[in-house]
C-alpha positions, 0 to 999 in steps of 0.5 A: 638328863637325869643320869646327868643330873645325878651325876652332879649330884654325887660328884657334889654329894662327895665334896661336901662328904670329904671335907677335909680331904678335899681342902687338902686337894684344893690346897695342892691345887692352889700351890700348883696354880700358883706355880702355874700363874707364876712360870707365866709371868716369870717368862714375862719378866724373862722377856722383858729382861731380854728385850732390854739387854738387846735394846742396848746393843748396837753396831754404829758405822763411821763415814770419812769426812769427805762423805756427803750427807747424800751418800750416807743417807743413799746407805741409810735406805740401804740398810733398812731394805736388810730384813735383818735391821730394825731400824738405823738411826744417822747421826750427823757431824753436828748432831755427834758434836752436840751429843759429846758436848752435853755428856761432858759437858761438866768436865772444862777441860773437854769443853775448853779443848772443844771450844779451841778447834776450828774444825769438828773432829767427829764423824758422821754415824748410822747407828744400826739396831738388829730385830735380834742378836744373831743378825749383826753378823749379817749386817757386819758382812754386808758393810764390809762389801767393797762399795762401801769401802770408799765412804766407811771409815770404821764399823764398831762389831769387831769391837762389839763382838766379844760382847755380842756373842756372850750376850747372845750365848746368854739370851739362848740359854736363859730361853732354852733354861726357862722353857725346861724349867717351866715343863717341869715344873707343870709336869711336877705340879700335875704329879703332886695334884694328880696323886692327891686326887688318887688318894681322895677317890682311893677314900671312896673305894667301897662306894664305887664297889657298891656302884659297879655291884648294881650294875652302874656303868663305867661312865657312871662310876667316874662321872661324880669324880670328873665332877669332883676333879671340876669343882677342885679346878675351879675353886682352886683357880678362882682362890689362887688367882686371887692370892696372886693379886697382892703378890704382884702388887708386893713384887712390881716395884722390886721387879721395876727397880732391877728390869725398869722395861718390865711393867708387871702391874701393868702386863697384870692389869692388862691381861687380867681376864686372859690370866683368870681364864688361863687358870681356870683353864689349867685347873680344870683340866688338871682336877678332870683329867687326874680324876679320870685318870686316877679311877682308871688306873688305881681302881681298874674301872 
């Protein structure tokens, strides 16, 4: 206990004693957090991007006219027994009829042709959402089996499909794009930390000299730095997660007006203690682990 309590007492001894050095460290830290917090909600945003570009497509199968509603519905439950649907969606000849009337309904002469048929010129639809982009293939092939044929008169992916291939070309590069960017940026932002923290304890070369003259252990030696490299995590954690909270109250709105699915305030609030700890996390991992690795390596303790 009581080499411990030393321990702490040089590590605090030698933060206070470097003043302006480690401001300058728990500068760079706090950039490095913020880097850090920032990637965490960009991937956040990205998600919410994504999600709302695949909410948007879909694949909608037309039935012939003399198709009951029994055996469309006898497809519906077909359909949501494939693990690759979400849901499926039946639209009914009356109910596709009401839909194109309200979408057009501010143009006359549509409603005043609509209004001269005896009969209903639209057909009955299943509108079949996928978990994610690369099932509607699957689900395309499995509509195309000759059972079907006898009842379908028309399934949207041929028309659909340049699109959807583009769209999931797009979600697997903006996914792979933004895990690469997320690893170099930590990796560059541990570098950065990592090469300020060598050069504050490079400034007490002398006194860990001294300390390895009078016999003190190597475990002694780095301690009052791991301690060091704790105090800059922590205060630096607690300082950036504050800067990071009028940041998401200026970036929410503008976020909200281009991706309306992504509630940035909202994901803060509620993640808000698991975002703090992350960063405590993060920081104090960084100050101790470049604090035991810059004494290792620069200082061949």
């Amino acid at each position: 206990m009581v080499t411990l309590f030393r321990v702490f007492k040089y590590g605090w001894q030698n933060f206070w004693r470097n003043g302006w050095l480690s401001v300058s460290t728990i500068a760079i830290m706090i950039l490095a957090l913020l880097v850090f917090e920032g990637l965490i909600l960009f991937n956040v945003i990205s998600n919410g991007a994504l999600r709302a570009i695949q909410d948007k497509v879909d694949i909608s199968v037309y039935f012939k006219s003399n198709v009951s509603e029994d055996t469309i519905l006898s497809l519906k439950r077909s359909l949501e027994g494939l693990d690759e649907v979400n849901y499926v969606e039946y639209v009914s000849q009356e109910q596709a009829l009401a839909n194109f009337k309200a979408r057009h309904a501010n143009e006359d002469t549509i409603t005043q042709t609509l209004s001269e048929l005896d009969t209903n010129p639209l057909l009955a639809s299943l509108n079949i959402k996928a978990k994610d982009l690369h099932r509607y293939e699957s689900i395309a092939s499995y509509l195309e089996k000759p059972d079907f044929q006898d009842e379908i008169e028309k399934v949207t992916y041929a028309q659909n499909q340049v699109v959807i291939d583009r769209l999931t070309a797009l979600v697997d590069n903006l996914s792979r794009g933004g895990f690469a960017l997320t690893i170099f940026l930590a990796f560059l932002a541990a570098i950065v930390t990592f090469n300020t923290i060598r050069l504050a304890i490079f400034s007490s070369s002398d006194q860990l000299g001294i300390m390895r003259l009078v016999g003190a252990s190597n475990a002694f030696v780095r301690g009052p730095f791991m301690v060091e490299g704790l105090m800059y995590g922590v205060i630096s954690a607690l300082i950036g997660f504050l800067l990071f909270i009028p940041i998401i109250g200026f970036l929410s709105p503008h976020i909200a007006s281009f991706v309306p699915e992504v509630g940035l305030q909202d994901y803060f609030n509620a993640n808000l203690i698991s975002l703090l700890l992350y960063q405590l996390l993060f920081g104090v991992a960084l100050g101790v682990i470049s604090s035991v690795i810059a004494t290792r390596r620069y200082l061949s303790i």
